[in-house]
N, CA and C atoms as a LAMMPS dump frame, in Angstrom:
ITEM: TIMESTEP
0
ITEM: NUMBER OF ATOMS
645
ITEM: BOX BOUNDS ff ff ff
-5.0000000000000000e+02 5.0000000000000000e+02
-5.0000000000000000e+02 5.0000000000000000e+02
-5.0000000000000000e+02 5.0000000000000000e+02
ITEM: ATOMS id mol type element x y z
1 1 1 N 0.832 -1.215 0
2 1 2 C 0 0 0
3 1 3 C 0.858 1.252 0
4 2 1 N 2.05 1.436 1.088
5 2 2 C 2.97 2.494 0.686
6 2 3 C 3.522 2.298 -0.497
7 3 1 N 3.934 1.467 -1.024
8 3 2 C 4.482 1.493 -1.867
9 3 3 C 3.487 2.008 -3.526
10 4 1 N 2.108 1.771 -3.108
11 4 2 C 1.091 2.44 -4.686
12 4 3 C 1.123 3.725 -4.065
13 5 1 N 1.81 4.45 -2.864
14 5 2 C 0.915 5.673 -2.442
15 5 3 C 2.194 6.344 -3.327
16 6 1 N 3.592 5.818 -2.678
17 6 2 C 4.547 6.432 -3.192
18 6 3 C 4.563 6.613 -4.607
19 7 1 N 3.993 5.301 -5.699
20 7 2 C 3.898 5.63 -7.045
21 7 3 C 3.281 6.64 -7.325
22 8 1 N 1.809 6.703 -7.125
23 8 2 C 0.826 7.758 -6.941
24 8 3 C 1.22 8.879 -6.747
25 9 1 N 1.948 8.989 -5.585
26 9 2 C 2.796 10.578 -5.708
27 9 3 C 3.64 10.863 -6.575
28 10 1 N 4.19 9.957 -6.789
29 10 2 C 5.695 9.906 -7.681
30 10 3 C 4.873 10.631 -8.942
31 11 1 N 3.543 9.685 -9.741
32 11 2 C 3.188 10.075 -10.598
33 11 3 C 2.482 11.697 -11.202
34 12 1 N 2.027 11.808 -9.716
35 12 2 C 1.253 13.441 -9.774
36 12 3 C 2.199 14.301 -9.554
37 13 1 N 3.77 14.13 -9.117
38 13 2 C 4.775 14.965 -8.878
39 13 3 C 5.052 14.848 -10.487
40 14 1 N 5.456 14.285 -10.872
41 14 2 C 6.096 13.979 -12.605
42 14 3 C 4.69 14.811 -12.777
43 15 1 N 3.226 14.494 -13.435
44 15 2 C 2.07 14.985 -13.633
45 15 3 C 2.376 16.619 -13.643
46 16 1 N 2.564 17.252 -12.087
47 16 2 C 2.485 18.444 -11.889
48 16 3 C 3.989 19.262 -12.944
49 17 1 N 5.278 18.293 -12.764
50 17 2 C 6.184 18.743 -13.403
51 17 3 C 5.852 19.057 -15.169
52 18 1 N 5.3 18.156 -15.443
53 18 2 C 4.912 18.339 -17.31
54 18 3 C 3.539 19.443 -17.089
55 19 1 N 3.137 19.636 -16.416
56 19 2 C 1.938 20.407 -16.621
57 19 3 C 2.831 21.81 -16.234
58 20 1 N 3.839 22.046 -15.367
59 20 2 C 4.967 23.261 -15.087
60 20 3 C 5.627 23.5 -16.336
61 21 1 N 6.352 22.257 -16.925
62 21 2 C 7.079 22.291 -18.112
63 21 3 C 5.953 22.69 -19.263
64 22 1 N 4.529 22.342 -19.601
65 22 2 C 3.759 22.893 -20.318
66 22 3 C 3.833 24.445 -20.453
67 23 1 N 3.509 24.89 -19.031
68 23 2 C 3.341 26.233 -18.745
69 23 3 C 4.501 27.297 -19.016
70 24 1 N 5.54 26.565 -18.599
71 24 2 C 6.683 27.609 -19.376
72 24 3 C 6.878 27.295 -20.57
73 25 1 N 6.843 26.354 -21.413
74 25 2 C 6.634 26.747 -22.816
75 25 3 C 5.837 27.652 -23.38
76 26 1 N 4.559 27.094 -22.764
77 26 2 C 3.57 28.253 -23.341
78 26 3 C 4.049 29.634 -23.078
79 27 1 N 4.547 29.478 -21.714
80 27 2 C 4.828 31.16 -21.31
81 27 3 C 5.347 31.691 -22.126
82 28 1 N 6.79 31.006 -22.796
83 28 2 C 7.763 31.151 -23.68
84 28 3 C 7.226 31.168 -25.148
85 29 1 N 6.558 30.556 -25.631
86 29 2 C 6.116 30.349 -27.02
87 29 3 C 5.085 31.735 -27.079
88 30 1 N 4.377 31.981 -25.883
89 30 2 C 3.29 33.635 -25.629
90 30 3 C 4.441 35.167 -25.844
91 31 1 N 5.636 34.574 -25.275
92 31 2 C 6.407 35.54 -25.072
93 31 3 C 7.433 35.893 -26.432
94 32 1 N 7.967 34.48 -26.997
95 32 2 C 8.116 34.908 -28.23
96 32 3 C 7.302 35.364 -29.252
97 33 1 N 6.143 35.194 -29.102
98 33 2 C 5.011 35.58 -30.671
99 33 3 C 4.594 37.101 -29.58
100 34 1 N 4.582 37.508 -28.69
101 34 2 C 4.763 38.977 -28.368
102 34 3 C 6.352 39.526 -28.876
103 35 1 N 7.07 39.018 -28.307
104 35 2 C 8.505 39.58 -28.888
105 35 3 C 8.786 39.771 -30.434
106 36 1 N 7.623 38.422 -31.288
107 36 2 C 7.485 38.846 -32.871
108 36 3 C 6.917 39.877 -33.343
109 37 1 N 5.765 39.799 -32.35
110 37 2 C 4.542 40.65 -33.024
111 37 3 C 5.017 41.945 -32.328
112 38 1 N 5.571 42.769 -31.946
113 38 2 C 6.724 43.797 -31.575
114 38 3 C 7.467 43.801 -32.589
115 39 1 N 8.146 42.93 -32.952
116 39 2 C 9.161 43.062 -33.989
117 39 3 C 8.872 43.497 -35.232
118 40 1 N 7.686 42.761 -35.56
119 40 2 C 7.229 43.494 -36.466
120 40 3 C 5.985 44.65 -36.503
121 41 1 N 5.726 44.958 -35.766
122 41 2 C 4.877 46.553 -35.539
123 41 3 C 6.106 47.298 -35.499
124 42 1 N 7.17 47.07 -34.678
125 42 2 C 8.451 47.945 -35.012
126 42 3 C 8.841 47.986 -36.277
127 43 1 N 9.268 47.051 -36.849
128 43 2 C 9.684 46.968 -38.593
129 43 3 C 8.266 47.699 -39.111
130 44 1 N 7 47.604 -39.471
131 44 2 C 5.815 48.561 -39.723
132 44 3 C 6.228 49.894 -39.729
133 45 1 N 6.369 50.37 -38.027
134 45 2 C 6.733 51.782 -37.861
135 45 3 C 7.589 51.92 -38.699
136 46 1 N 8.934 51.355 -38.729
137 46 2 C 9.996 52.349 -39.531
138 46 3 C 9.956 51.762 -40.976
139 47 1 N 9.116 50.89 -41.31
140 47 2 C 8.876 50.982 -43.267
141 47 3 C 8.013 52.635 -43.059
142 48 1 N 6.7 52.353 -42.769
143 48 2 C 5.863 53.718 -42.352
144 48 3 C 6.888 55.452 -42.306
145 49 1 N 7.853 55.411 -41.543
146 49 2 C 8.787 56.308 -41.095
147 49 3 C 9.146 56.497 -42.406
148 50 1 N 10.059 55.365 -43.246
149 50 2 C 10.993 55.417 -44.296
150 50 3 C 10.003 56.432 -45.345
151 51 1 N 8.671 55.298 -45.6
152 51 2 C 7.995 56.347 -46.053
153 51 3 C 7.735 57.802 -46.305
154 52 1 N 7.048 57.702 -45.166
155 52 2 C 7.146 59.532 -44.714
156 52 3 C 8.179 59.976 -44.889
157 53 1 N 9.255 59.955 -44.705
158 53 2 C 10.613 60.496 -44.93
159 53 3 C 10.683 60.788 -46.575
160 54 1 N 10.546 59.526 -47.134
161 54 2 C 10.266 60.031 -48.913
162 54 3 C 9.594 60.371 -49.289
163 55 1 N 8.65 60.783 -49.046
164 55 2 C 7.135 61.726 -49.028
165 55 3 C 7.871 63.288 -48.815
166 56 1 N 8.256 63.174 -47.496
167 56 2 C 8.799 64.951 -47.606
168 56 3 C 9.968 65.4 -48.518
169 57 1 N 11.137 64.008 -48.604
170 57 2 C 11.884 64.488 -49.578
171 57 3 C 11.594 64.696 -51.007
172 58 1 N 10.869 63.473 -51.289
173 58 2 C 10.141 64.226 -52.556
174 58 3 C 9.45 65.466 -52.757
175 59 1 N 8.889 65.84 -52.008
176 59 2 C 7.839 67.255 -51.699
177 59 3 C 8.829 68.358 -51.472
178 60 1 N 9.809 67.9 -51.034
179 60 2 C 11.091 69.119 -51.04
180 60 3 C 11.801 69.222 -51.977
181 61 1 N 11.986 68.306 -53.127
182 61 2 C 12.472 68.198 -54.166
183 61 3 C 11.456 69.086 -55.186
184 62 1 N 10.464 68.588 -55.037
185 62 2 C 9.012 68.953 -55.707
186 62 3 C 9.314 70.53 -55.462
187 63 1 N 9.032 71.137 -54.403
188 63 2 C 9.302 72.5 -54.119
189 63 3 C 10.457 73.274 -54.282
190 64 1 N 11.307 72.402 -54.434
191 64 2 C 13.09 73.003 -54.895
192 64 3 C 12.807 72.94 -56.941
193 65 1 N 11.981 72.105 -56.871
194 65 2 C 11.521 72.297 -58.432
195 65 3 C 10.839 73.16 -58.909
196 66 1 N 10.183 73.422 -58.26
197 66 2 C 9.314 74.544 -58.911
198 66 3 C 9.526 75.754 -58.802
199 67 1 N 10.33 76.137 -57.315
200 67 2 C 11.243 76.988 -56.951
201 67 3 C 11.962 77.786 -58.087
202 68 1 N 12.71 76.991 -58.697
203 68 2 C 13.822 76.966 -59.798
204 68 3 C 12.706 77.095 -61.585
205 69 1 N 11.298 76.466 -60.997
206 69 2 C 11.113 76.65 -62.684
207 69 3 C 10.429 77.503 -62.606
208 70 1 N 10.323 78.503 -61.184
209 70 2 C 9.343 79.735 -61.525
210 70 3 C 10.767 81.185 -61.503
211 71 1 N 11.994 80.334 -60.888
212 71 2 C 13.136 81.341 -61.255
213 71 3 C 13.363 81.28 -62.744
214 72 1 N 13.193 80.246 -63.604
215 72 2 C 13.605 80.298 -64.645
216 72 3 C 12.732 81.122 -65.221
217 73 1 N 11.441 80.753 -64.987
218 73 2 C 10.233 81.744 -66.11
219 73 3 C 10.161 83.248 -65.555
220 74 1 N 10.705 83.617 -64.663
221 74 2 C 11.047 84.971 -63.837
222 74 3 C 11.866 85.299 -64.886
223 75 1 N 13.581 84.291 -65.944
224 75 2 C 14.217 85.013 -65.68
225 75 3 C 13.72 85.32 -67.552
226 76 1 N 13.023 84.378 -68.134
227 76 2 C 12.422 84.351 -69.493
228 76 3 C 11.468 85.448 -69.347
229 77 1 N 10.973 85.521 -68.614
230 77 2 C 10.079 87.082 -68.64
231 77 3 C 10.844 88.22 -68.741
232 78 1 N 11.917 88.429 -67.973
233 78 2 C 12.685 89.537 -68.125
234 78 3 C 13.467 89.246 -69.331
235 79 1 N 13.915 88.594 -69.872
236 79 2 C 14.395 88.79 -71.37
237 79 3 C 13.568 88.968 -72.276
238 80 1 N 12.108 88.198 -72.173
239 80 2 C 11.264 88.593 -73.202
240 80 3 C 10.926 90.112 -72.779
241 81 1 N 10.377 91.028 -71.758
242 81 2 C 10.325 92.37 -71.836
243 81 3 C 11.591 93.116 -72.275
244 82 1 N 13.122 92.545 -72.265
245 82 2 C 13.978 93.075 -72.733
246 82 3 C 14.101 93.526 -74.265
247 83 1 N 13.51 92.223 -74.59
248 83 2 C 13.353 91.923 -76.276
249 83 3 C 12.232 93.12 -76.612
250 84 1 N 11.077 93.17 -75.836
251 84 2 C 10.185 93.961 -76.753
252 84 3 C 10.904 95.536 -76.184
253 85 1 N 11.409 95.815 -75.286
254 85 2 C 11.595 96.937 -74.614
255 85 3 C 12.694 97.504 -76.605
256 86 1 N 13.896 96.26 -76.384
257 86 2 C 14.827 96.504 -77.649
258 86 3 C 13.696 96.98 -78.698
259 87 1 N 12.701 96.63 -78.829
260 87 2 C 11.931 96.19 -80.543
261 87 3 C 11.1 97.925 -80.254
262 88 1 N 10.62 98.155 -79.503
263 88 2 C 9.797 99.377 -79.353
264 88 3 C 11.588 100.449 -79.461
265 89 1 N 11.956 100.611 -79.254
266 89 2 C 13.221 101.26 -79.258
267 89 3 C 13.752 101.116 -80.768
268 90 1 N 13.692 100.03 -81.509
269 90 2 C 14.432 99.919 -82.923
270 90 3 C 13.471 100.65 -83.441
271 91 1 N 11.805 100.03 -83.21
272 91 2 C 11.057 100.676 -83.892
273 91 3 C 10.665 102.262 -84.599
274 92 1 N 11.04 103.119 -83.012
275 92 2 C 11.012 104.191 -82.671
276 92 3 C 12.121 104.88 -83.4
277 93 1 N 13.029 104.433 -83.474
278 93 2 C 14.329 104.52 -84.253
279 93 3 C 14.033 104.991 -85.758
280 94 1 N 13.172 103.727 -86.543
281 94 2 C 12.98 103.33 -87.736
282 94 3 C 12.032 104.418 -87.986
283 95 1 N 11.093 105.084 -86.912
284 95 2 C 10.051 105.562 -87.166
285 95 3 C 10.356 107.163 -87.873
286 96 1 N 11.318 107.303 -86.53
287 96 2 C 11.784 108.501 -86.752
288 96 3 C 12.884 108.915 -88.114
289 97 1 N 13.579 107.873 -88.41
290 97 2 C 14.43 108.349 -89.585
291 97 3 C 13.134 108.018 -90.795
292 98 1 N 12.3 107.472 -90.828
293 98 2 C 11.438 107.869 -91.787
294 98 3 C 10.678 108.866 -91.938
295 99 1 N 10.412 109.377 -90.761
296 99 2 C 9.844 110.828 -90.725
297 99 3 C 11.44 111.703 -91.293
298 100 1 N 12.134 111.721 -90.831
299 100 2 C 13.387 112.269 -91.736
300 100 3 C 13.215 112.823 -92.786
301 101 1 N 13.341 111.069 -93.054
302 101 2 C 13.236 110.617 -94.761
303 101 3 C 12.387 111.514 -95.696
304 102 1 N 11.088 111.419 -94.596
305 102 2 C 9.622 112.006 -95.326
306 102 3 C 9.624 113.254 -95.577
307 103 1 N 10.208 114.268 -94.609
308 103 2 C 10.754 115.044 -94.374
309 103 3 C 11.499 116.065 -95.325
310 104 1 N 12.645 115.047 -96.051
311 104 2 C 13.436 115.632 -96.876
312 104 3 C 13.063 115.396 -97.631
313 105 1 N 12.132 114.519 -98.356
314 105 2 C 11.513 114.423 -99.522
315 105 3 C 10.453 114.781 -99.852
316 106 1 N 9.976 115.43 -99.042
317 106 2 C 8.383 116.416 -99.249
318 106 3 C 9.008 117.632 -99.581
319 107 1 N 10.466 118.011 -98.661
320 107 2 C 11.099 119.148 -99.372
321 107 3 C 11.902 119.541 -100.254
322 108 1 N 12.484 118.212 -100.924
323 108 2 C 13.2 117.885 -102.035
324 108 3 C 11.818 118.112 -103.149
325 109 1 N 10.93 117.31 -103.06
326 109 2 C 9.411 117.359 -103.684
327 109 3 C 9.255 118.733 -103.666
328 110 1 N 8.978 119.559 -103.016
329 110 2 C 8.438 121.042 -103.143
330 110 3 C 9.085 121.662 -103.655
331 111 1 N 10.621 121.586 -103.517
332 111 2 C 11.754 122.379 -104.37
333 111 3 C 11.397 122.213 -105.77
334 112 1 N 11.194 120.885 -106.492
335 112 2 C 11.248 120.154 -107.663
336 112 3 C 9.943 120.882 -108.375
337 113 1 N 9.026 120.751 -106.894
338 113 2 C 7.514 121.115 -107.663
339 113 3 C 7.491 122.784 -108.355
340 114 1 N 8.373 123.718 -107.374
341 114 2 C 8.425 125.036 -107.422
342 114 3 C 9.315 125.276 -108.741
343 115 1 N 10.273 124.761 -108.702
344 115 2 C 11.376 124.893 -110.163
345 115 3 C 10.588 124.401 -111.598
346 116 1 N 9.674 123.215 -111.06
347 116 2 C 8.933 122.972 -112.198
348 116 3 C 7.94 123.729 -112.773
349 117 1 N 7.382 124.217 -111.553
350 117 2 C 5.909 125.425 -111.638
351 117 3 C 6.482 126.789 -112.399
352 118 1 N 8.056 126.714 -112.223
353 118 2 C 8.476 128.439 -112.388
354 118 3 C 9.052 128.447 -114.095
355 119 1 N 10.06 126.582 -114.478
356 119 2 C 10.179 126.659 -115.665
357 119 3 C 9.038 126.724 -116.545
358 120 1 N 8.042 125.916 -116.383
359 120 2 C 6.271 125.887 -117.09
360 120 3 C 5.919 127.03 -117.369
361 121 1 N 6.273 127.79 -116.18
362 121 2 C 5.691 129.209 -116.738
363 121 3 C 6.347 130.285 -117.367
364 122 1 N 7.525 129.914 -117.268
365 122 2 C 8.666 130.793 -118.102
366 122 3 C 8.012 129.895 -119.767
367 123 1 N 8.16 128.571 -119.997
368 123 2 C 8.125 128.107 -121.285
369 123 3 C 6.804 128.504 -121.577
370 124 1 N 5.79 128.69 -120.996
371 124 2 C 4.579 129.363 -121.764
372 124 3 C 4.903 131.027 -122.246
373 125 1 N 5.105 131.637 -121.438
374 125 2 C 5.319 132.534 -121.756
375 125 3 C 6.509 132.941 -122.787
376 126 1 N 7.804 132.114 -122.895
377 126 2 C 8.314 132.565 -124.278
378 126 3 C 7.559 131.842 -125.44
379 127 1 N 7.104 130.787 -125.632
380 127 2 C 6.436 130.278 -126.663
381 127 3 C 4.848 131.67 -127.272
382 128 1 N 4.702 132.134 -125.543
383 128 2 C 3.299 133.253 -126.544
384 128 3 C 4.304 134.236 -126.606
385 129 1 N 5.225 134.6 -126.768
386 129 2 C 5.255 135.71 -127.142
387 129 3 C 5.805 135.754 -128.659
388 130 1 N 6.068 135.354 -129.373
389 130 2 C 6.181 134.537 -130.386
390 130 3 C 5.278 135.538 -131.255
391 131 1 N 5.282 136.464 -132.358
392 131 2 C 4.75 137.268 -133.233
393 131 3 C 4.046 136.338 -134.342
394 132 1 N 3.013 136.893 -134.735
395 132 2 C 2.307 135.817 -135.487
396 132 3 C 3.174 135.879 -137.066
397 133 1 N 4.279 136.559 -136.986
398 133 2 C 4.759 136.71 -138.096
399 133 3 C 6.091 135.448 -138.024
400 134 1 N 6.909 135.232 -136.934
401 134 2 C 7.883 134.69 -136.598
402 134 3 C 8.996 134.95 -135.807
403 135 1 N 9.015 136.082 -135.145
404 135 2 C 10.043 136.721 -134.576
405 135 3 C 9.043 136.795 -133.03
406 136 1 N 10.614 136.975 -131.866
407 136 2 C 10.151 137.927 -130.758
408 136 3 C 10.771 139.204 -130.645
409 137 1 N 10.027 139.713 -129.714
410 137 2 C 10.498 141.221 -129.134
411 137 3 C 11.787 141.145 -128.409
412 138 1 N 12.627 141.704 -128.32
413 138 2 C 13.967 141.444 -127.452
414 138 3 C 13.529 141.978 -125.983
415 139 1 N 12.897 142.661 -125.87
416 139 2 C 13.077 143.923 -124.154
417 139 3 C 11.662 142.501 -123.543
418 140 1 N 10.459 142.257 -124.011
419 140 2 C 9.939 141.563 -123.507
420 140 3 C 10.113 139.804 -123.217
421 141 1 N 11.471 139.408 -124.684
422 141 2 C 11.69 138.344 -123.988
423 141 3 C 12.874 138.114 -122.589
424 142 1 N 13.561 139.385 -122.506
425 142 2 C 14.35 139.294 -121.612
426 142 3 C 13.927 139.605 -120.162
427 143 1 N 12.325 140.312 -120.226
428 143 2 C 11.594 140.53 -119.019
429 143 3 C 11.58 139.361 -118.475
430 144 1 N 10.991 138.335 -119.64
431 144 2 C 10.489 136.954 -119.266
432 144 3 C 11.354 135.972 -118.255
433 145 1 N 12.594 136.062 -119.145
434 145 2 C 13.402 135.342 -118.221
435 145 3 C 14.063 136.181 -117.073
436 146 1 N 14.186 137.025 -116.935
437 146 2 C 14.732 137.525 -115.774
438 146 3 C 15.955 138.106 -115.487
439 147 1 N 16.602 138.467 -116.828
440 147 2 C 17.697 139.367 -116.693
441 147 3 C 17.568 140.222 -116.025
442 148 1 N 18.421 140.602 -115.468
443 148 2 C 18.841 141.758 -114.974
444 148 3 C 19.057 143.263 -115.964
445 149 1 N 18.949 144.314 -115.642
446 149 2 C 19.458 145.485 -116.981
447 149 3 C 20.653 145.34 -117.378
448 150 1 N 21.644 144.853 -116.779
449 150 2 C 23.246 145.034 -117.019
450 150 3 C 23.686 143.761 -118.031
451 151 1 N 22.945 142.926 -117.643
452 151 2 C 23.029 141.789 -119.296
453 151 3 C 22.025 141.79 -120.035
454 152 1 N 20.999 142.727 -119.299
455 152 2 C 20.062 143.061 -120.827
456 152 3 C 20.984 144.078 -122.092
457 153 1 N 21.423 145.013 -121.173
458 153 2 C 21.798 146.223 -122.013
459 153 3 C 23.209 144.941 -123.011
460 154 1 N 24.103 144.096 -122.584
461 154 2 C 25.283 143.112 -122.485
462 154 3 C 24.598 142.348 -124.124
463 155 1 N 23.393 141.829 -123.967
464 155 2 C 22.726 141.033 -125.27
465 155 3 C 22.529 141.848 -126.19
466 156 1 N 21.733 142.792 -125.339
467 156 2 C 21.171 143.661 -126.949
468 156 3 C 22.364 144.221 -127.352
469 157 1 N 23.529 144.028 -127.219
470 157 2 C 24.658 144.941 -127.656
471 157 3 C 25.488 143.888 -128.769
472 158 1 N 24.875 142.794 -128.779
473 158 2 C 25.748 141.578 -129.694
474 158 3 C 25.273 142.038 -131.07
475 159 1 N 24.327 142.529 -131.443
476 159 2 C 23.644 142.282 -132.33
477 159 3 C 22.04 143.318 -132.688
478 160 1 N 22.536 144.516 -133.416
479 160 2 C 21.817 145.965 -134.016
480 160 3 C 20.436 145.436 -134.155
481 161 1 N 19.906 144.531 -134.855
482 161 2 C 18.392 144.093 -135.142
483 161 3 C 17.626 143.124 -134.009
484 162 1 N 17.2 143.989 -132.739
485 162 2 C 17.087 142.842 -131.748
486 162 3 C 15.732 142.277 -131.684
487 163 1 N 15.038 142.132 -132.93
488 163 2 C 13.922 141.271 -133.173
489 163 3 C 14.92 139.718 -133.747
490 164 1 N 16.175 140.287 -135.085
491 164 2 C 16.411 138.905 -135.176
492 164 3 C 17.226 138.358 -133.822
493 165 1 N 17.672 139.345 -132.861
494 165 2 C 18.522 138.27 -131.947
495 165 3 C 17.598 137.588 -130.822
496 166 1 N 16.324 138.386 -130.522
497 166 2 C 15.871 137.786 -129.922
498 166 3 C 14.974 136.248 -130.757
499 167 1 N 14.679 136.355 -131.606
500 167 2 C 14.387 135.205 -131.939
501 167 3 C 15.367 134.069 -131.942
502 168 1 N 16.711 134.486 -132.437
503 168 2 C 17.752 133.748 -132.4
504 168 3 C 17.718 133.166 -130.729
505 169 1 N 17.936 134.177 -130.337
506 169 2 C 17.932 134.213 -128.528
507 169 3 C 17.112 132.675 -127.998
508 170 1 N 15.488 132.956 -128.661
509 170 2 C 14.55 132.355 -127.963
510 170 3 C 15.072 130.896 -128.336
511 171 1 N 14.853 130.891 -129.585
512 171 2 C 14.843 129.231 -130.313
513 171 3 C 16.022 128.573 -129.531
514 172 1 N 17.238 129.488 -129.279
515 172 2 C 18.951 128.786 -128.374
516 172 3 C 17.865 127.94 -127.083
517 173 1 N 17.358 128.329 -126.739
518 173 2 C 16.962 128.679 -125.212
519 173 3 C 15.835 127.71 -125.299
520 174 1 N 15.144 127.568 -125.939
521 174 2 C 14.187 126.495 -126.321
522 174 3 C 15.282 125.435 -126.331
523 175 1 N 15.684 125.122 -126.994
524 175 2 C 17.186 123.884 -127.123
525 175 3 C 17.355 123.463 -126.221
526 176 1 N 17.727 124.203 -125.073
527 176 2 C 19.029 124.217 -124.227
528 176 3 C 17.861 123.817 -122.929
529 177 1 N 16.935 123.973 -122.452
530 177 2 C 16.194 124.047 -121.274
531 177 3 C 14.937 123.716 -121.602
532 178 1 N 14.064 123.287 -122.187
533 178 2 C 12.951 122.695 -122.8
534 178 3 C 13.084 121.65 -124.019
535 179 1 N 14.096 121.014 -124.091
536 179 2 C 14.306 119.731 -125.056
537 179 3 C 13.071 118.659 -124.822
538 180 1 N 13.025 118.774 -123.953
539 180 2 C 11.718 117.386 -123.622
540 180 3 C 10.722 118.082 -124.463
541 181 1 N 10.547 119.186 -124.303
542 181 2 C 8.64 119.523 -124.357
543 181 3 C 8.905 119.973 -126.181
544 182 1 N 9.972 119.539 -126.835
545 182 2 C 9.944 120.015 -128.102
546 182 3 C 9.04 119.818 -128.732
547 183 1 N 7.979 118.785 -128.856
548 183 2 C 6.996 118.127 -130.037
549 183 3 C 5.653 119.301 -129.819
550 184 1 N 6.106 120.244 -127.66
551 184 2 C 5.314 121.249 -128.292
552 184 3 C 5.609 122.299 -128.619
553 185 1 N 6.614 123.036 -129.124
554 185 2 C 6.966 123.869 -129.681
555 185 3 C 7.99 124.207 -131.267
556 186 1 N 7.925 122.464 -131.639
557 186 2 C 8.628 122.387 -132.678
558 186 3 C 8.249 123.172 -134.033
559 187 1 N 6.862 123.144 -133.659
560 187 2 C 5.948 124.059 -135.677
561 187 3 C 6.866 125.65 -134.756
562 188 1 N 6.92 126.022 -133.473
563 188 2 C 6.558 127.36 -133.819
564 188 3 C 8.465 127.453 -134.011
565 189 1 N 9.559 126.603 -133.586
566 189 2 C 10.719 126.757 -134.015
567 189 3 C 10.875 126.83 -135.623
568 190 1 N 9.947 125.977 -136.298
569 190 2 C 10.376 126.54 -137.842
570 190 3 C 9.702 127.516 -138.503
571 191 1 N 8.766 127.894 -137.793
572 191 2 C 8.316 129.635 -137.935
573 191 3 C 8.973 130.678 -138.056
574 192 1 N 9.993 130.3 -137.005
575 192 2 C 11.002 130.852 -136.578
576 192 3 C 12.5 131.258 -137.68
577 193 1 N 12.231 129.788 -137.874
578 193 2 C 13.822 130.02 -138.809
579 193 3 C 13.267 130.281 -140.152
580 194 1 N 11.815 130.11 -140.683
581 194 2 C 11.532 130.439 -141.782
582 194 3 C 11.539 131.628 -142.192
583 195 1 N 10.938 132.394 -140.603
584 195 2 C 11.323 134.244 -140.822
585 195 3 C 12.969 134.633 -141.333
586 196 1 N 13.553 133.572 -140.109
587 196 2 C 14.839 134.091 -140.447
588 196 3 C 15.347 134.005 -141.854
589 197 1 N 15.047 132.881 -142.495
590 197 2 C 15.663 132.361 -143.638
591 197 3 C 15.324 133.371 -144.837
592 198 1 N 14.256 133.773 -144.477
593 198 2 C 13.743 135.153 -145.828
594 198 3 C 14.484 136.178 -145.475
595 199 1 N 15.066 136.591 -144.225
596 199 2 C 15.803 137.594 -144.246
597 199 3 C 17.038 137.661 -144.844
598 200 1 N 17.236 136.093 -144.738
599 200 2 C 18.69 136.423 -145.074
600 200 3 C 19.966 136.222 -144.204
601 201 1 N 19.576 135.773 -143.031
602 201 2 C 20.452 136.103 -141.937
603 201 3 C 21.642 134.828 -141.794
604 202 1 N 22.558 135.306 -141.475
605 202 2 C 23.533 134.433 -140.548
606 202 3 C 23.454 134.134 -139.465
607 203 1 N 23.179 132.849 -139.353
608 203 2 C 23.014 133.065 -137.762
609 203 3 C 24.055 132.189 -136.821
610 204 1 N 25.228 131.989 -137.115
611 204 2 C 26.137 131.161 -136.672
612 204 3 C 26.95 131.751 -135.684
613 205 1 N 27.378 132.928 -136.259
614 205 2 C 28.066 133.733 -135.686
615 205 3 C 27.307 134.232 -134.248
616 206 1 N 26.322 134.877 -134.568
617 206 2 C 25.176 135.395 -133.5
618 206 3 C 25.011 134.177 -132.425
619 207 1 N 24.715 132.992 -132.627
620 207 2 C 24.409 131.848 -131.675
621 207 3 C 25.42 132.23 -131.02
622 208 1 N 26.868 131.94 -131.469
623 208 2 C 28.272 131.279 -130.352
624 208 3 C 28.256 132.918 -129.675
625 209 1 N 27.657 134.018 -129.909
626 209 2 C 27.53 135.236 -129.012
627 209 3 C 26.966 134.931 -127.916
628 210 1 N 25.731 134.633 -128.133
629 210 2 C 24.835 134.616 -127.075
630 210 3 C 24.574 133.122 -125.887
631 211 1 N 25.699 132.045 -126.461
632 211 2 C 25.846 130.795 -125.913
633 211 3 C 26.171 131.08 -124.123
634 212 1 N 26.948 132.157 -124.095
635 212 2 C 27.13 132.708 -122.582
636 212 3 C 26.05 132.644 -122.213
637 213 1 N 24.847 133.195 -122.142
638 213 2 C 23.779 134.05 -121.812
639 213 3 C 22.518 132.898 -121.807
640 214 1 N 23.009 131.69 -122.28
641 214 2 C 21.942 131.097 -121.995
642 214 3 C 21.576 130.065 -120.536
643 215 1 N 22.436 130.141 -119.782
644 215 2 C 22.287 129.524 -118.828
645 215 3 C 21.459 130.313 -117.673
C-alpha cells in the first residue's frame, strides 16, 4: 500500500512537473510571438517612417523644383520684356528716320515742284510771245526770263536788229532748257527760222555770241 501511495505521488509529482514544463513553454512560445509581433509593428513603424521620410523628400524636391522653374520663367520674362523693350526702341528709331526721310523728300518734292511750276511758266510765256509773223520782241523776252538790266543792255549789244537776236535768242533757249517739251513747240521753231531764212540772216556767228547768256 505504501508502496502504490509512493507511485501515486511519484506520478502526480512527474504529472504536476509536465503540466509546469507545459506552462513555461507556453509562457515562452506567448512571449516569443509577443517579442514577434513587436518586432514586427516595429519593422511597420519604420517601413511607415521610411515612407514619410520620402514623401517629404520628394515634396522638397518637388518645391526646390518649382522653386527653380518659376526662377527660370522669372528670368524668361525679363528677357522677353527686354526683347520687346529693344523692338519698341528699334522701332522708334525706324520711325523717326522715316519721318526724316519724309521730311526731306516732301522738301526735295516742293523744291522740284516750285522749279517745275516756275520753268512751265517761263516756257509758256516765251512760246506766246512769239509774233504771229515769226520773230520775238527782245526787251519783252528778256523781261520773261529775268535778266537783270546790265546783261540786258550786255545782249542787246551783240547784235543791231534785236527782233532777229531775240528770236535767235529764244529758239537757243528752247534747245538748251525745254528739249523734252519740243513736239510742243517744234511748228513754232520753224516759224522761226523760216522768218529768219527770208531775211537772209547768218546766224552762226550770233548763236556762239549769245551761248554765254543762256544759262
Amino acid at each position: 500500500m505504501i508502496e502504490y501511495e509512493k507511485i501515486m505521488e511519484y506520478e502526480k509529482k512527474k504529472y504536476e512537473m509536465i503540466e509546469f514544463e507545459n506552462m513555461i513553454k507556453y509562457e515562452n512560445n506567448k512571449y516569443e510571438m509577443m517579442e514577434y509581433e513587436e518586432i514586427r509593428e516595429y519593422e511597420k513603424k519604420k517601413y511607415e517612417m521610411m515612407e514619410y521620410e520620402d514623401i517629404i523628400e520628394h515634396k522638397k524636391m518637388m518645391e526646390h523644383g518649382n522653386i527653380m522653374k518659376c526662377e527660370e520663367k522669372k528670368i524668361e520674362m525679363i528677357k522677353i520684356e527686354m526683347m520687346i523693350e529693344d523692338e519698341k526702341n528699334k522701332c522708334k528709331t525706324i520711325k523717326y528716320e522715316k519721318n526724316e526721310v519724309f521730311k526731306d523728300k516732301n522738301k526735295f518734292t516742293q523744291e522740284i515742284n516750285i522749279d517745275s511750276i516756275q520753268k512751265t511758266s517761263i516756257f509758256f510765256e516765251i512760246v506766246s510771245l512769239i509774233d504771229c509773223e515769226g520773230f520775238w520782241e527782245l526787251s519783252a523776252l528778256l523781261t520773261t526770263l529775268n535778266f537783270s538790266h546790265e546783261k540786258s543792255q550786255e545782249i542787246a549789244s551783240i547784235y543791231p536788229d534785236h527782233r532777229i537776236l531775240a528770236t535767235i535768242f529764244a529758239v537757243r533757249y528752247l534747245n538748251k532748257h525745254f528739249i523734252n517739251k519740243k513736239n510742243e513747240w517744234v511748228l513754232i521753231e520753224r516759224k522761226a527760222l523760216r522768218w529768219l531764212k527770208k531775211l537772209g540772216i547768218e546766224i552762226d556767228e550770233i548763236c556762239e555770241r549769245i551761248n554765254n547768256y543762256l544759262d
